[in-house]
N, C-alpha and C positions, 0 to 999 in steps of 0.2 A: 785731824790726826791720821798718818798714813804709817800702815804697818806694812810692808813687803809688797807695796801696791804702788801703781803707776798713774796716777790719775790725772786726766787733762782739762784743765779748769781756764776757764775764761769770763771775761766782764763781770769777775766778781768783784765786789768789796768785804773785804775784813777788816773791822771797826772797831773800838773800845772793845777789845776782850780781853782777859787778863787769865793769866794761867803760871803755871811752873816753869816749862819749857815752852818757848817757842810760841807766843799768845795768838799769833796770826796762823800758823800752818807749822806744826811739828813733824816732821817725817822722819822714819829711821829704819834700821832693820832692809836694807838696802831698794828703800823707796827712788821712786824716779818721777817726783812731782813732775811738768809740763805747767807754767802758768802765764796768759797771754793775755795784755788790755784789762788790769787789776788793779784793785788799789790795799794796800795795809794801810791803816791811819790809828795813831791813837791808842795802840796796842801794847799793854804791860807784863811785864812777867813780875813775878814776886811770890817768896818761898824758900826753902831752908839753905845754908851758906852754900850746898853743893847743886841748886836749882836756881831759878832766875837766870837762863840764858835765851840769847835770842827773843827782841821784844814783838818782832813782825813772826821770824821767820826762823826756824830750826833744824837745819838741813844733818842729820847722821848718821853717815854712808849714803851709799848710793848716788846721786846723782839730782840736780836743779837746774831746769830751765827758766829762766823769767824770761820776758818777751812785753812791750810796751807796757811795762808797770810800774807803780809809783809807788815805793816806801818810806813814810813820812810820817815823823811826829811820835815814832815809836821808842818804848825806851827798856833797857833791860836790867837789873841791878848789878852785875858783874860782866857777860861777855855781851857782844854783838848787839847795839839798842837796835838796827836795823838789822841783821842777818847775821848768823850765826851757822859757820860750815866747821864742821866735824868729821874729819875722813872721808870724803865728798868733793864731789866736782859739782864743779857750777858753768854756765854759761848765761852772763845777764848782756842782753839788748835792747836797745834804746828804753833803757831805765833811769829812772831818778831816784836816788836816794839819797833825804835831804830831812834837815831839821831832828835826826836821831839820837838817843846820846844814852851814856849808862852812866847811872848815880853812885855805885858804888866809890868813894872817897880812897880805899887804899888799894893797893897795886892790882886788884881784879877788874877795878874801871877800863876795863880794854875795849878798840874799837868801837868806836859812836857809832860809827854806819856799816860797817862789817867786820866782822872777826872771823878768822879762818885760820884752823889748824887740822893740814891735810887735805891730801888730793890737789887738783889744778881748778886755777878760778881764771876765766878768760870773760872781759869787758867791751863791748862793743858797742859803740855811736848812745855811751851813759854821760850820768854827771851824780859825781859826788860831792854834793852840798850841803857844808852850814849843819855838818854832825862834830858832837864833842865828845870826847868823852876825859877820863883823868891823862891815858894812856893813847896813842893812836886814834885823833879825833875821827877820822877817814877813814883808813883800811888797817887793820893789823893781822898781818902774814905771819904763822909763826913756820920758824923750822927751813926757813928759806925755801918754802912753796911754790911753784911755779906760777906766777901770774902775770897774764897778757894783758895788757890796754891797748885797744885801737880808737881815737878818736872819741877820749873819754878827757871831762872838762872833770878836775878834782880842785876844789875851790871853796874858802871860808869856813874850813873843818880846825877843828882846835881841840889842843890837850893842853890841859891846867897844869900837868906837875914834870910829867917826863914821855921823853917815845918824842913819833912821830906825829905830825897833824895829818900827815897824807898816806904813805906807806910807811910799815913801821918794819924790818927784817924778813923783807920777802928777795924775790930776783925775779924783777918785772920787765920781761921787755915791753916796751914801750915805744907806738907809732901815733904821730899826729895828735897830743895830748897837751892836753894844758894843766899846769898844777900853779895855779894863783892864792895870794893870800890866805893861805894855810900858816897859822899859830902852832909853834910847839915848841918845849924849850931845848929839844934835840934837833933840830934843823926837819925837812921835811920824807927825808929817806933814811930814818938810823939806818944802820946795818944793812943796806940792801945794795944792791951790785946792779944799777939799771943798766938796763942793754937800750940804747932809743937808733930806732931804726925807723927814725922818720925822717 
């Protein structure tokens, strides 16, 4: 839990913990996590209809770096089963996040593998795999948020009812990327304006 703190964390694992917000690392109150060579696995959120976000990771305000880390297997009941950005920027490199997904059944099932509303989110030398959720199995942008992919593989992410399996209403440029077998029954980019400048 980071409150108005910047903390620089490494070769940690965060595992089966389960909490409200954000069960892996909740920061907010314009925190500037730093995390390098980590892993999230296994990590639940669950708790009242307006809690249960972000099952790894809970970014709001301020600012997220990831750096060689694995987000996996986590799951949240409404937004983000892997990452969950709130007014925040991020910068995630050579990251995986993969196998995430959010159970909630009617329209709050957003983003399997990240949810983000607000700030800029920029991806670098990642892979987004094999996250579901109801809404935006992969990434879901709200607000047409600016986000970059450079040499990021977004692959076998899926939504059950509607949205996007990969991007769902963001305005991604896009370099040297791959977006393979992704499920969704809105195609793989609703509402988004890709710029690919590869």
């Amino acid at each position: 839990y980071n409150d108005a703190s910047s903390p620089s964390i490494s070769n940690t694992t965060f595992g089966d913990n389960i909490g409200y917000f954000g069960a892996g690392m909740y920061s907010w109150n314009d925190s500037n996590p730093e995390v390098i060579g980590s892993i999230f696995v296994n990590n639940t959120t669950t708790g009242a209809n307006n809690q249960r976000h972000g099952g790894a990771i809970l970014q709001s305000t301020g600012s997220l770096s990831l750096t060689r880390t694995i987000v996996a297997s986590n799951s949240a009941v409404r937004y983000g089963g892997g990452i969950e950005l709130q007014n925040s920027n991020a910068i995630l490199t050579e990251v995986v996040v993969c196998g995430n997904f959010t159970m909630q059944g009617d329209d709050n099932g957003n983003g399997g593998g990240i949810y983000k509303n607000g700030g800029t989110l920029r991806i670098v030398n990642s892979a987004i795999i094999g996250n579901y959720a109801r809404t935006a199995g992969g990434i879901r942008v709200l607000n047409y948020d600016p986000v970059e992919l450079i040499n990021v593989t977004i692959a076998g992410n899926y939504s059950w009812n509607s949205g996007s399996a990969a991007i769902e209403r963001g305005d991604p440029s896009i370099k040297n990327s791959i977006f393979w077998d992704n499920i969704g029954t809105s195609g793989d980019a609703q509402g988004s304006t890709p710029i690919n400048t590869a």
